[in-house]
C-alpha positions in Angstrom: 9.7 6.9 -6.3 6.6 8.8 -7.2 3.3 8.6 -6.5 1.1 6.2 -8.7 -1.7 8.3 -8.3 -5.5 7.7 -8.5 -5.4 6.7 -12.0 -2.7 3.5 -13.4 -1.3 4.1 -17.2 -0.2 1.8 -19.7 3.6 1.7 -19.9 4.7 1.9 -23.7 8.0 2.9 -25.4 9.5 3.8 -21.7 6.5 6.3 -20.7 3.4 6.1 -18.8 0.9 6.9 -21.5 -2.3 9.3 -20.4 -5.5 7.2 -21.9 -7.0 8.6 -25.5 -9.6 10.8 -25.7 -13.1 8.2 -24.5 -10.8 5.7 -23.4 -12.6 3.4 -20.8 -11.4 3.1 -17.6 -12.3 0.4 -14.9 -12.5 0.6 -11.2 -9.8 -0.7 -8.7 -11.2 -1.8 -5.5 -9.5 -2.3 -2.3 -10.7 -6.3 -1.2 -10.3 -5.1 2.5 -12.6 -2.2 2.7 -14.8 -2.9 -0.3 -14.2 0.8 -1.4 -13.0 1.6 -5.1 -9.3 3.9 -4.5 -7.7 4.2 -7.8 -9.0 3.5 -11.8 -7.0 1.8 -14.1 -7.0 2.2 -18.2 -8.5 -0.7 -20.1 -5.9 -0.8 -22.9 -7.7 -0.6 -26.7 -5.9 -2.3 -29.7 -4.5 1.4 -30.8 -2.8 0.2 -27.2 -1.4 -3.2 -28.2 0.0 -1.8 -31.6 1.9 0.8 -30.1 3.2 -1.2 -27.8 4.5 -3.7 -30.0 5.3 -0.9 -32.8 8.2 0.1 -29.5 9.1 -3.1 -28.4 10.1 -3.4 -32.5 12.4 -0.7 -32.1 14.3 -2.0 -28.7 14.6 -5.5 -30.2 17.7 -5.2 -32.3 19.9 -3.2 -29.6 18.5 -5.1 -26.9 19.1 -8.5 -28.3 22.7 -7.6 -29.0 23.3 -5.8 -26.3 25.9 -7.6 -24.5 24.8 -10.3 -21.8 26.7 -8.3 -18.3 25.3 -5.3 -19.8 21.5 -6.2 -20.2 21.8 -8.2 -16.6 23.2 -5.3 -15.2 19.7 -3.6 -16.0 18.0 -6.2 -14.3 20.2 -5.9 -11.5 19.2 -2.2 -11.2 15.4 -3.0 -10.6 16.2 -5.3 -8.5 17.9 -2.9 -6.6 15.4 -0.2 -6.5 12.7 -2.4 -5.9 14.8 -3.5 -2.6 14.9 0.4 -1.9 11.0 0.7 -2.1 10.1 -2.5 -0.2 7.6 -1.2 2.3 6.0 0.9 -0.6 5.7 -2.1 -2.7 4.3 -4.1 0.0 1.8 -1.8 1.0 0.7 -1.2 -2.5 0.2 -5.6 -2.6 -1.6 -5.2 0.5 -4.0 -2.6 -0.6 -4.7 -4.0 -3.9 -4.6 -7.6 -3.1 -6.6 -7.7 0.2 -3.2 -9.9 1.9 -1.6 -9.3 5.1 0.7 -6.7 5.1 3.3 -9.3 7.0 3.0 -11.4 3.9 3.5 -8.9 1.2 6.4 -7.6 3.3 8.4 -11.1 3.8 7.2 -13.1 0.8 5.9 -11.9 -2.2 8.4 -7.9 -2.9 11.0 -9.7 -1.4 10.4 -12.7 -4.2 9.9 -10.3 -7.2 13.6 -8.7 -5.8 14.9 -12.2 -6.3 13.3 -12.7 -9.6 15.2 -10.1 -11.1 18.4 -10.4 -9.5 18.5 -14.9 -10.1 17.7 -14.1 -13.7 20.5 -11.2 -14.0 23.2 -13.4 -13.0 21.2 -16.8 -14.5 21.8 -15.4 -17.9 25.6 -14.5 -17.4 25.8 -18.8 -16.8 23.7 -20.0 -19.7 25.7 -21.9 -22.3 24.6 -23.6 -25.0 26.0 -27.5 -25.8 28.2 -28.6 -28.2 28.6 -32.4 -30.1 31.5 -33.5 -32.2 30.9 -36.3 -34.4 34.2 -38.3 -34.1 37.2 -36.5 -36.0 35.3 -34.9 -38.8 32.6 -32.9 -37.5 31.1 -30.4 -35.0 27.9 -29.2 -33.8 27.0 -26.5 -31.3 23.8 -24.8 -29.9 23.1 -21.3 -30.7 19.9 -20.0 -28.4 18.6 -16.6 -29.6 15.7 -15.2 -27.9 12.4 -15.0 -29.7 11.3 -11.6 -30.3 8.5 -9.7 -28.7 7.1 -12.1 -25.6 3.4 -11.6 -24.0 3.8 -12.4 -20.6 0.0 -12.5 -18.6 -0.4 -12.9 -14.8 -2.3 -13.7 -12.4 -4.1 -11.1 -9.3 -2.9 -13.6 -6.2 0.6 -13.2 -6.2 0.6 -9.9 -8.4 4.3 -8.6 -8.4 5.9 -11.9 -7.6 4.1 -13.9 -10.3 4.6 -10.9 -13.1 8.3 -10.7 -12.7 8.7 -14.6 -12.8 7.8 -14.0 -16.4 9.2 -10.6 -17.4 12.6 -11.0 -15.3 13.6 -14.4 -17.6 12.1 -13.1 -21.3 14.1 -10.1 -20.6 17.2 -11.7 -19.8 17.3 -14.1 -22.5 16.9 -10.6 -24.8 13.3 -10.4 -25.7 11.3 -7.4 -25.6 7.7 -8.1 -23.3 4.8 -6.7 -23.7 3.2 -7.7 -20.2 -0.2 -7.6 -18.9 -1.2 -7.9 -15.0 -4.6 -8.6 -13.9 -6.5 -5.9 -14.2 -7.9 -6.8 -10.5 -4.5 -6.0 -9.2 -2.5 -3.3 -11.4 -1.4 -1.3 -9.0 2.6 -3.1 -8.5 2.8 -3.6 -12.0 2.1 -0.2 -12.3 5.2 0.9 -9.5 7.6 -1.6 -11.6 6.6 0.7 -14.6 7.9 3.5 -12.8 11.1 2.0 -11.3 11.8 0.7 -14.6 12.1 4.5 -16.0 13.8 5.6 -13.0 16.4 2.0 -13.5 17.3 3.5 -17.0 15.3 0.1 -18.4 16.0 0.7 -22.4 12.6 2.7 -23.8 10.2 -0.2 -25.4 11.9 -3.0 -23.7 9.3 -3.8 -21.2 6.1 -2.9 -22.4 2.5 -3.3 -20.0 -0.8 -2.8 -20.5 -3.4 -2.6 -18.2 -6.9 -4.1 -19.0 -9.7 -7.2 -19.2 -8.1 -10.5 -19.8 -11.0 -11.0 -22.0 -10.1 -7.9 -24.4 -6.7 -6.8 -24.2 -5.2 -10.1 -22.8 -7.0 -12.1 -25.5 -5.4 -9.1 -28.3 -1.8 -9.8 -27.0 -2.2 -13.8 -27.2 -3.6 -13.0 -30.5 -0.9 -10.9 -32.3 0.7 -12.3 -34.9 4.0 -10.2 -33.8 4.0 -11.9 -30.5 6.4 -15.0 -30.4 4.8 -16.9 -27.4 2.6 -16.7 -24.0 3.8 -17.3 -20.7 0.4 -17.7 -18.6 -0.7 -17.6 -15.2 -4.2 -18.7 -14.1 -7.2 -20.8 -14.7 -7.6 -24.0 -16.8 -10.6 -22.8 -18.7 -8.4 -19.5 -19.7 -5.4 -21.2 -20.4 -7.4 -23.7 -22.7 -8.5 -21.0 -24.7 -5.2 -19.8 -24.9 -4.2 -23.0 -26.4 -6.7 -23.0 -29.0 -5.8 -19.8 -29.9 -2.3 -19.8 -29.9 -2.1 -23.1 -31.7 -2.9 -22.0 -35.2 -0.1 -19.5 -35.1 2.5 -22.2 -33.6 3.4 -19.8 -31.2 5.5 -21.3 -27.9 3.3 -21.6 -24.8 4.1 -21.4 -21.3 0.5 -22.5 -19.2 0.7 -22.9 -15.9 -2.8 -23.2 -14.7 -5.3 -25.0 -11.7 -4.4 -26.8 -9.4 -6.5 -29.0 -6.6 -3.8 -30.0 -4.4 -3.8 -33.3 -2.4 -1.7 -33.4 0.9 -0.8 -37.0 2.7 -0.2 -37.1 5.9 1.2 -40.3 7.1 1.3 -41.8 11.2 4.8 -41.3 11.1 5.3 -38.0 10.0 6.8 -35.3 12.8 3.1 -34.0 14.5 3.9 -30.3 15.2 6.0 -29.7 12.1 3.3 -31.6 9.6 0.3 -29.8 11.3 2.1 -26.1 11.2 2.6 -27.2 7.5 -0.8 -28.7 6.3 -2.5 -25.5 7.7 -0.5 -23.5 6.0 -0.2 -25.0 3.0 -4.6 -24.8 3.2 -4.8 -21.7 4.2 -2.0 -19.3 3.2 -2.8 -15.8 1.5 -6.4 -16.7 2.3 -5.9 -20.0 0.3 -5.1 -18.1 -2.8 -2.2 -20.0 -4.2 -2.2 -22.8 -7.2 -0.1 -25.0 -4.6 -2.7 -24.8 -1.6 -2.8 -28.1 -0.4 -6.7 -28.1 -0.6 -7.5 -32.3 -0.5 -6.2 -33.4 2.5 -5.6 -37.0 3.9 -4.4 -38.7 6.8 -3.5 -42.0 7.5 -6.9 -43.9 9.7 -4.7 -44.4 12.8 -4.2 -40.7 13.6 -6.9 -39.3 11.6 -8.9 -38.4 15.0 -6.3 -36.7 16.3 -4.6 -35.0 13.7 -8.4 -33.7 12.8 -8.7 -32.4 16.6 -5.4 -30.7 16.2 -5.9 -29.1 12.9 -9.3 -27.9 13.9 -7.6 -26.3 17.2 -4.5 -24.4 15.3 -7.3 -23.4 12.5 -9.5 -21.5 15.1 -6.5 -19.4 16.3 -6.2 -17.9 13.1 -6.1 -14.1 13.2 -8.8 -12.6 10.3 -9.0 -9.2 9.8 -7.5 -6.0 8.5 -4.1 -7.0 6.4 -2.4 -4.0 8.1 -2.4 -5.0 11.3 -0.9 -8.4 12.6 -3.3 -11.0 11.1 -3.0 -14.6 9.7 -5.8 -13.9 7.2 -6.6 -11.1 4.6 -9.7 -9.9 2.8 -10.5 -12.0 -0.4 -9.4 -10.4 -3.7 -12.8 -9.5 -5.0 -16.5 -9.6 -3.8 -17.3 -11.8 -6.8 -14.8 -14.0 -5.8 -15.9 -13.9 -2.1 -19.3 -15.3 -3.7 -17.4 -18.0 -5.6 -16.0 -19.4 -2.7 -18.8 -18.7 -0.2 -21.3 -20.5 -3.1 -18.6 -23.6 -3.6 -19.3 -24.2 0.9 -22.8 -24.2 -0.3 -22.2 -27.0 -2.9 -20.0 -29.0 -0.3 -22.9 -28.9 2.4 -25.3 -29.8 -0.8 -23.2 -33.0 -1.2 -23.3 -34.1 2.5 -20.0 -32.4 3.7 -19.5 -31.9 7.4 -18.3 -28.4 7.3 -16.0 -28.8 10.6 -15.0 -24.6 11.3 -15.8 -21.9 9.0 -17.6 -21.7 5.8 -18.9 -18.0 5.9 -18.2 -14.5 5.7 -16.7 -12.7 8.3 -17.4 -9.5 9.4 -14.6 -7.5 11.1 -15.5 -4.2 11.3 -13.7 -0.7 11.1 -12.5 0.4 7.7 -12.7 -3.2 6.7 -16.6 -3.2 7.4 -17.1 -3.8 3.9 -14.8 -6.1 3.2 -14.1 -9.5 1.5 -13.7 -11.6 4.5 -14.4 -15.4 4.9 -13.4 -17.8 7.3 -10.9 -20.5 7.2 -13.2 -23.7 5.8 -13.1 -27.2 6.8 -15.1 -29.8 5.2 -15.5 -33.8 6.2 -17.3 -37.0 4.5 -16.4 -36.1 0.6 -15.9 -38.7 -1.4 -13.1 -38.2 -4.3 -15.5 -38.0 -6.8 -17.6 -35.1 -6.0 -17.1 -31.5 -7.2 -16.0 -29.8 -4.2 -12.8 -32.5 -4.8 -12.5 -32.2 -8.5 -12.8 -28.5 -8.7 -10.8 -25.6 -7.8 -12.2 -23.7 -5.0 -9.1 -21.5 -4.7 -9.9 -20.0 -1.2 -9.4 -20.7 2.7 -11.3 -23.7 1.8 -9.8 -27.6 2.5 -11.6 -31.1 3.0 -10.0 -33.6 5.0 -10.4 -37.4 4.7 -9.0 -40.7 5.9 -6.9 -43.3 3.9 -6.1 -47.0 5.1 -2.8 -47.7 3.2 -0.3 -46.3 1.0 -2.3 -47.7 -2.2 -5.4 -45.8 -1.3 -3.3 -42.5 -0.7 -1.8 -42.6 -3.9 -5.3 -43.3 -5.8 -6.5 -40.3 -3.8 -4.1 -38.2 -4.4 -3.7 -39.0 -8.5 -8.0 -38.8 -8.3 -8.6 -35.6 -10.2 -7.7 -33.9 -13.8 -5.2 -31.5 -12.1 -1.5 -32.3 -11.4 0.3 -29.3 -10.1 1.9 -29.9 -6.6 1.7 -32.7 -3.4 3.2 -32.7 0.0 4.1 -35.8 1.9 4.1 -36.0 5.5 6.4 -38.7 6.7 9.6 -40.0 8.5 9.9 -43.0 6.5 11.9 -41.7 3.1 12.1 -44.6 1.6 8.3 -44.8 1.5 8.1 -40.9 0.9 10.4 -41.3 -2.4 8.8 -44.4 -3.5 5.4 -42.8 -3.3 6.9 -39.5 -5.0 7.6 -41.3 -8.0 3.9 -42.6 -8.4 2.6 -39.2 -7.7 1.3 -37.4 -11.0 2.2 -34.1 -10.3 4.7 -31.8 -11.6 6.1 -30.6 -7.9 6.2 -33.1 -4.8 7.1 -31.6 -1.6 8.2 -34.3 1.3 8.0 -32.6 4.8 7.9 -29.5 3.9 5.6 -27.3 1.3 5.9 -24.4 -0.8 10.1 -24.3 -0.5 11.7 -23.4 -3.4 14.9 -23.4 -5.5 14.9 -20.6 -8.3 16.8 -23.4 -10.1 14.1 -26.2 -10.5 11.8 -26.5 -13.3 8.1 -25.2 -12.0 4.9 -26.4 -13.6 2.1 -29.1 -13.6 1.1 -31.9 -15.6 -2.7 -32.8 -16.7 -5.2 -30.0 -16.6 -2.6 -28.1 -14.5 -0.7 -26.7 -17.6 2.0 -27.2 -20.4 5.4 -26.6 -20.4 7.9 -25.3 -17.3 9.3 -21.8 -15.7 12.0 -21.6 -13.5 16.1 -21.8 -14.3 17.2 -22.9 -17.0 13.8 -23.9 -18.3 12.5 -20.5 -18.2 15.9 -19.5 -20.0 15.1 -22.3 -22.5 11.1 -21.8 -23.1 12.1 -17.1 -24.0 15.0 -18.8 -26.9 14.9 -20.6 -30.0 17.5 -23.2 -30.6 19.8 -23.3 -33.7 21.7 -26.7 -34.1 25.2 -25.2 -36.4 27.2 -28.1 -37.8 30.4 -27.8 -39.1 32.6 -30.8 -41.8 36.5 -29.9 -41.1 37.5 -33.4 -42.0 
């Protein structure tokens, strides 16, 4: 694989485009070392039309293309992904401000898979078919919608972009794909692989830019069948209202503010390895972080005493060598998160560990560091429980029965994801099914099938990825009946 170089291009028509004449171009800064390494273009309209003006031109012999064939394409960046692993990874790393370790065993190793379940997902998909006694038949044709705008998220850059591109392709759109513009660089590299994979020319389509300008132009285009969406609620709502006029299909997976319930029952070492982690991984920066979390009264003493222990062995520092904890993605989101401590101490939180910036020297002097927060004495109703922090940032609270746990955990506008702590799984089901959340985890967090539908109800989105739902949301159903009585 090349070099991306210092400067990321828009990929259109199966080429990395050089920027027009007075193009802007934005900065790319490393979270870890606060230093700006590479520029990225900020796609213009001019931009958007040529991209869809090539993904017009792949659709037809994409679309028909036949199914082994078009998976076999998938297959093929998969495969070359696989190849570049530690490139990939070290590009996450560097753009994201994550732990190398992480990017290396979690999130290239997850985009790999996203290519490869949907290449052979497709090859499996069949429609349904319904006859009406002796006289009459009906079947299910599913053809895919056209030209697909498929917007991610900076957390989990590569993993989270090819979740969306790897199904819409499959199915037989063409995508014209934006990544956030505060972590380009993997999208970028898949650009590049793609050319090198053979990927059809206009196929896969990205542009680099502001969500705000070229993000809000691709949700807008009238040639653009439907928006799969990463991110937050307030962006996804204005999604909605402008996609809504146009009847376009809508994917939305948005906030989250997670509640985890931790019961006396539950298996100690296993539930605390898994509460911390499900607060604190990649620096808290996942939809799912468990960031609400309550124990039952009779062990909340100790469990708090343990999870404040395993919390203050937590490695921070530079993602390339072997640390628990990253930089931040950004210094504005640093600020975000270090202000949202400020409004948790404002309310009369306890803040238990953490709750500032770290410094850890080095290259990484400058860097978006903060430590792993917890907070005590919240009650469910204040903002630092209602509102997405979306850092290393959890509160921790007590519950006196199952009633009160399940009020708790149902007490905000989001619905995304739960874990349950507990050996008793006849309570842990019956509580599942009063849960309302889209994903409930029991003794165990962040484990996932390919297979199962993804998504959250409430303020935490519309619709569902994932399997055949992802298969389902990039097609349009045709119901054919046919009289041979």
């Amino acid at each position: 694989m090349t070099a991306t170089g210092s400067l990321i291009r828009n990929y259109i028509g199966g080429e990395l485009v050089a920027p027009g004449e007075g193009a802007t171009l934005l900065d790319n800064i490393n979270p870890a070392t606060g230093k700006v390494y590479s520029q990225l273009v900020d796609a213009s309209e001019q931009d958007l039309q040529a991209a869809v003006a090539a993904a017009e031109d792949a659709l037809p012999g994409w679309r028909a293309m036949d199914i082994t064939a078009r998976a076999r394409h998938l297959e093929k960046v998969a495969e070359l992904i696989e190849r570049d692993l530690d490139k990939f990874a070290a590009a996450e790393c560097e753009d994201n401000g994550k732990p190398l370790s992480l990017a290396r065993a979690v999130d290239i190793p997850r985009a790999v898979d996203n290519f490869r379940f949907f290449a052979r997902a497709i090859t499996q998909f069949a429609s349904e078919s319904h006859a009406m006694g002796e006289s009459a038949i009906n079947y299910t044709l599913r053809s895919p919608l056209g030209i697909v705008g498929c917007i991610s998220p900076w957390n989990l850059p590569l993993y989270l972009f090819t979740w969306k591109i790897a199904p819409a392709l499959a199915a037989g759109n063409c995508v014209i794909a934006k990544p956030s513009e505060v972590t380009p660089k993997t999208a970028a590299m898949l650009a590049e692989t793609c050319i090198e994979a053979g990927l059809p020319a206009g196929v896969l389509n990205i542009l680099h830019g502001r969500g705000n300008t070229i993000g809000s132009a691709i949700v807008a285009h009238p040639k653009i069948k439907a928006i799969s969406f990463t991110g937050g609620t307030a962006t996804g709502a204005r999604i909605a209202a402008e996609a809504a006029p146009q009847f376009k299909k809508l994917s939305l997976e948005l906030g989250g503010k997670n509640p985890t319930l931790v019961f006396a029952d539950c298996d100690w070492e296993k539930t605390l390895d898994g509460v911390m982690r499900s607060a604190f991984a990649n620096q808290g920066q996942i939809c799912l972080c468990g960031s609400r979390i309550y124990v039952e009264q009779s062990i909340y003493a100790d469990f708090k005493a343990a999870l404040l222990q395993r919390i203050a062995k937590l490695r921070i520092g530079d993602p390339l060598t072997e640390v628990d904890q990253g930089a931040l993605v950004s210094e504005a989101h640093m600020h975000k998160v270090l202000n949202a401590v400020g409004t948790a101490r404002a309310e009369g939180g306890q803040i238990l560990c953490g709750g500032r910036q770290r410094q850890v020297g080095g290259r990484c002097d400058d860097g978006f560091f903060v430590e792993p927060t917890l907070i005590e004495g919240l009650p469910i109703g204040c903002k630092t429980n209602q509102q997405e922090i979306f850092g290393p940032v959890a509160t921790i609270q007590p519950f006196e029965s199952e009633e009160e746990a399940v009020q708790l955990a149902n007490g905000t506008s989001y619905g995304l994801a739960t874990s349950i702590w507990s050996e008793n799984l006849s309570r842990s089901h019956r509580i599942a099914g009063r849960l309302d959340f889209g994903i409930v985890w029991i003794n165990c967090w962040l484990q996932r099938d390919l297979r199962t539908p993804f998504g959250g109800v409430k303020n935490s989105g519309v619709g569902r990825e994932g399997g055949w739902e992802a298969l389902r949301f990039f097609t349009e159903p045709k119901n054919v009946c046919i009289d041979y009585g």
